[in-house]
C-alpha positions in Angstrom: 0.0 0.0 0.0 2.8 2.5 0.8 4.7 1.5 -2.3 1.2 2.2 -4.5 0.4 5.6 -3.0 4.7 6.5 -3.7 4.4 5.6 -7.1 1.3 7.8 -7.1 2.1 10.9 -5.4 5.6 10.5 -7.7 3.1 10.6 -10.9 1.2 13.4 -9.6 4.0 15.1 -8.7 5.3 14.6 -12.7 2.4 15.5 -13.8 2.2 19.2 -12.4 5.6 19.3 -13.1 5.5 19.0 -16.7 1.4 20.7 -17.1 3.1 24.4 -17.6 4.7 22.8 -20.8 1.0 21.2 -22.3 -0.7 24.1 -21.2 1.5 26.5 -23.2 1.4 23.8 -26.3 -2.7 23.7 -26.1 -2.7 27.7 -26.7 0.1 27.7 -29.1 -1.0 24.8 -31.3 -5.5 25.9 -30.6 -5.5 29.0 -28.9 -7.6 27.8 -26.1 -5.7 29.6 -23.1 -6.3 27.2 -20.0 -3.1 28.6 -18.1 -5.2 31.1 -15.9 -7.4 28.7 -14.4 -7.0 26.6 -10.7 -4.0 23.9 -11.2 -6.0 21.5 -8.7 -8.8 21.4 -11.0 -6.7 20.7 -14.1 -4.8 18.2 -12.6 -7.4 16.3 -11.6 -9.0 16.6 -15.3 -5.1 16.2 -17.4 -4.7 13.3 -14.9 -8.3 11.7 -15.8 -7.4 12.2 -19.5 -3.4 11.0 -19.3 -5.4 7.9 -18.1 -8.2 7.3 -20.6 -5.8 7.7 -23.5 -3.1 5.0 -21.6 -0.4 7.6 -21.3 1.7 7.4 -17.8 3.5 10.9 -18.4 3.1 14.5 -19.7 5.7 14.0 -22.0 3.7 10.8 -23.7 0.7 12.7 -23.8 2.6 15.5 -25.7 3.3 12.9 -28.5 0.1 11.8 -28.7 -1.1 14.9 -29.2 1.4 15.4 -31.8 1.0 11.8 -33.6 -3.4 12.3 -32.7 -4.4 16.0 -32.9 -8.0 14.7 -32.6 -7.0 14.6 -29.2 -6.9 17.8 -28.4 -10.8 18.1 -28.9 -11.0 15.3 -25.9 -8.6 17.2 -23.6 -10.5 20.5 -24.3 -14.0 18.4 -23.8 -12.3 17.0 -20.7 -11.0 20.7 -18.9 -14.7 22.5 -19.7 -16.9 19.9 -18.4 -20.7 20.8 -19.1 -23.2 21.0 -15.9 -26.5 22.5 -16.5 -30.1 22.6 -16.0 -33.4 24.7 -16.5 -34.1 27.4 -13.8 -31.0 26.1 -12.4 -31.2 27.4 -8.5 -34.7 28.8 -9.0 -34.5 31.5 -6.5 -32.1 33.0 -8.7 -34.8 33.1 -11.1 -37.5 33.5 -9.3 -35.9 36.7 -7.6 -35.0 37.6 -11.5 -38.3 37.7 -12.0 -39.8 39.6 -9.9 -37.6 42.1 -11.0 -38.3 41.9 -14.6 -41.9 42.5 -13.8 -41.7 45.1 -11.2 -38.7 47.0 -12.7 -38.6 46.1 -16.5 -41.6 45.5 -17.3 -42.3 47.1 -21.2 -38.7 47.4 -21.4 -36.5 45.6 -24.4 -34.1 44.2 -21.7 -30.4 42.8 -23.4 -29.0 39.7 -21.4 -26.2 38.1 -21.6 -25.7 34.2 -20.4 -22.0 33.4 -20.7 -20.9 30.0 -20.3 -23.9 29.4 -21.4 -22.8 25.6 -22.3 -25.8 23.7 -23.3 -28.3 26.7 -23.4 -30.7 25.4 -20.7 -29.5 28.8 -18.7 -30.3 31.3 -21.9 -33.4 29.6 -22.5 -34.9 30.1 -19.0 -34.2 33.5 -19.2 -35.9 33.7 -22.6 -38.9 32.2 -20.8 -38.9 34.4 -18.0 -39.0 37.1 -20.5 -41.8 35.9 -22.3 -43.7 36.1 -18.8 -42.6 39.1 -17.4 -41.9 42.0 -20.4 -45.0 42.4 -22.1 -45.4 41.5 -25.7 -44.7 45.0 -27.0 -40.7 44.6 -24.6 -40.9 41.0 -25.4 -40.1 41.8 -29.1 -37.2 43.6 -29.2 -35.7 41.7 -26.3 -32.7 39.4 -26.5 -30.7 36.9 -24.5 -27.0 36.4 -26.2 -25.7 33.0 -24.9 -22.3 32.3 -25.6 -19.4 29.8 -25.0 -16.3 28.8 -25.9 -17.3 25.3 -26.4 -19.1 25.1 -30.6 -20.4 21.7 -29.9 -22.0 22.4 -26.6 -23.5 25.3 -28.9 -24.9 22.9 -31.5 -26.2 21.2 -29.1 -27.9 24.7 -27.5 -29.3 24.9 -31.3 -31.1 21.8 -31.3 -32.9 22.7 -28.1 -33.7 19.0 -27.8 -33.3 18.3 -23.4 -33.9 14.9 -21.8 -35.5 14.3 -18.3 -32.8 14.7 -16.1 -32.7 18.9 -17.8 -36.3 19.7 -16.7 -36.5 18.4 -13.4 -37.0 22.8 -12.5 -39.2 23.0 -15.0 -43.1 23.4 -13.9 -45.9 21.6 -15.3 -47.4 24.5 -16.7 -44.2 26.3 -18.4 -43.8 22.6 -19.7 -47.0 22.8 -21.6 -46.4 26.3 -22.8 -43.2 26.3 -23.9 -41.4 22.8 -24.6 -42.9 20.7 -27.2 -42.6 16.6 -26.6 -40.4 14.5 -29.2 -39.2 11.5 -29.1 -38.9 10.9 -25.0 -37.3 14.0 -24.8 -38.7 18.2 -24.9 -38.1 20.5 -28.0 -37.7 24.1 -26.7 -41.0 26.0 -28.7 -39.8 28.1 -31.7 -40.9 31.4 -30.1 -38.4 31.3 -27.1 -35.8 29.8 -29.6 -36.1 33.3 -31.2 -35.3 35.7 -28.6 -31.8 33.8 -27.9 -28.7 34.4 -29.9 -25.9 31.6 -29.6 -22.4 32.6 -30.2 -18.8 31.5 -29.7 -16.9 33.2 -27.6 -13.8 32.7 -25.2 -14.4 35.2 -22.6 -10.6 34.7 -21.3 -9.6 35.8 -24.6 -12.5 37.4 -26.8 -13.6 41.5 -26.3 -17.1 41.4 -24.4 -20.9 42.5 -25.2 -22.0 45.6 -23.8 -25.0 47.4 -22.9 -26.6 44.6 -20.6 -29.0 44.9 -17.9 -28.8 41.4 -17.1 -25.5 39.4 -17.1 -25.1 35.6 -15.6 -21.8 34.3 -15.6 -22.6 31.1 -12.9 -19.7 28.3 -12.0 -17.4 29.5 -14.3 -15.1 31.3 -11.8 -14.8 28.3 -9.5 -12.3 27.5 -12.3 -10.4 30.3 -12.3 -7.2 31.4 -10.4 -7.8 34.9 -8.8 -6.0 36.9 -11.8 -7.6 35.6 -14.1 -11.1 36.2 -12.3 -10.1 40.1 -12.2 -9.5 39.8 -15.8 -12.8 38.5 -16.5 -15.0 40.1 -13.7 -13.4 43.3 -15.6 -15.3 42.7 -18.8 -18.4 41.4 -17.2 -18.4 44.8 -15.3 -18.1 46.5 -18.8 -21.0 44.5 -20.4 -23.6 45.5 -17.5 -25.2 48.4 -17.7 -25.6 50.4 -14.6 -28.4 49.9 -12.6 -28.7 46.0 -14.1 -28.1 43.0 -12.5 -25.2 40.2 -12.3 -25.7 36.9 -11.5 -22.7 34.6 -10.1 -22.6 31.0 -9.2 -23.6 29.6 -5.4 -20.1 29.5 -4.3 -18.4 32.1 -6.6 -18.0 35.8 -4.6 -17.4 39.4 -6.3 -13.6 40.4 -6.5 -12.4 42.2 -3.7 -11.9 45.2 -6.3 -15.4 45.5 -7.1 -17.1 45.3 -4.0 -18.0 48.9 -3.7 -19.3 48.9 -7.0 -22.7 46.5 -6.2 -25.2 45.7 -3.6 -26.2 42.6 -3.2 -30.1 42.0 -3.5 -31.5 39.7 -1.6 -29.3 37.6 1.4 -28.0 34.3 0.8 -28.6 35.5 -3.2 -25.9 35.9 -5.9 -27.2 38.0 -7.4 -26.0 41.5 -7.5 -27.1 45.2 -8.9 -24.5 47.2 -10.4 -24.7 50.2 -8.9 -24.7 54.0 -11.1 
């Protein structure tokens, strides 16, 4: 047993030694930039894909790479794992909501979901607009969902969602705006319109603007503190102020900006920007 978890903590330790080196050949040879984000959490991911593809070093995985360069699709599918859900945390939403009615009700309101991964996020929003605007709002209204991810976008496209998507879902919005096919739920063509997929790496890429509602939710639990300052910065310059920014359950505000929201509701993260 003590010679097994050696051997281990000697890979591990070879590993994160030698991740530097594929993290600089992933942006030079894709341009996907991974080098800002937590090591922990891409060790634990390079690690579970060194093993899949039967490679015991760094240095064999950079071969691979080199002899395979489907590979790098895998490894990239591997690092930006998808995890979402309709109305995921609904009192996010349902404090959202109350907003949008009370606040922006008749108003064209511009959101922006980013990360938006599968497009269950961007399409909530779209159906929270369609209850709260007002048809004359509800027309010019947008939600711009983007990732960096162009299959997860596909996917967001289709708007085809199994079981396991809806669980958030209610009976009624189910009825109104999800169409059965094929054991699975077709988002209805009219919420499909008011959201506009795009790629986008928001590491790398210039930002939207002009938003009075941005969610950017479990993305920074990725992120090394830099780099969450570097993004937090172009988030701040996409909300308008006076709109609202919604984080993930375990993600805070950067020390920086702090002064520039209130928070609005306890034990919610969702904040207003304030101006």
């Amino acid at each position: 047993m003590y010679i097994l978890s050696r051997f281990r903590n000697e890979a591990n330790a070879r590993t994160e030694q030698g991740l530097p080196v594929l993290l600089d050949k992933v942006y030079a040879e894709r341009g996907w930039d991974f080098r800002g984000y937590k090591k922990m959490t891409l060790l634990r991911r390079v690690s579970k894909r060194l093993h899949a593809s039967g490679c015991s070093s760094i240095s064999e995985y950079l071969r691979l790479l080199e002899n395979d360069p489907a590979e790098y699709s895998r490894l990239f599918s591997s690092i930006t794992i998808k995890v979402s859900e309709f109305f995921r945390e609904p009192e996010i939403f349902a404090a959202i909501a109350e907003i949008l009615r009370g606040e922006f009700c008749g108003t064209p309101v511009r959101a922006w979901s980013c990360a938006s991964a599968c497009g269950e996020e961007a399409y909530s929003v779209a159906m929270l607009f369609s209850e709260c605007l007002g048809m004359d709002a509800l027309g010019k209204a947008k939600v711009f969902a983007t990732d960096i991810d162009p299959e997860a976008l596909e996917q967001a496209r289709r708007a085809t969602y199994r079981a396991e998507s809806m669980l958030n879902v209610s009976p009624d919005m189910k009825e109104l705006y999800f169409i059965p096919k094929d054991g699975s739920h077709k988002v209805k063509y009219a919420v499909r319109n008011l959201v506009k997929f795009g790629t986008l790496d928001i590491v790398q890429s210039t930002p939207l603007s002009g938003m009075q509602l941005v969610l950017c939710r479990n993305l920074f639990i990725y992120f090394g503190k830099p780099l969450q300052e570097k993004v937090f910065q172009k988030l701040d310059y996409a909300l308008k102020p006076g709109g609202l920014l919604a984080l993930g359950k375990a993600e805070v505000l950067p020390q920086s900006y702090l002064s520039g929201y209130t928070q609005v509701a306890k034990g919610l993260n969702l904040f207003r920007k304030k101006g």
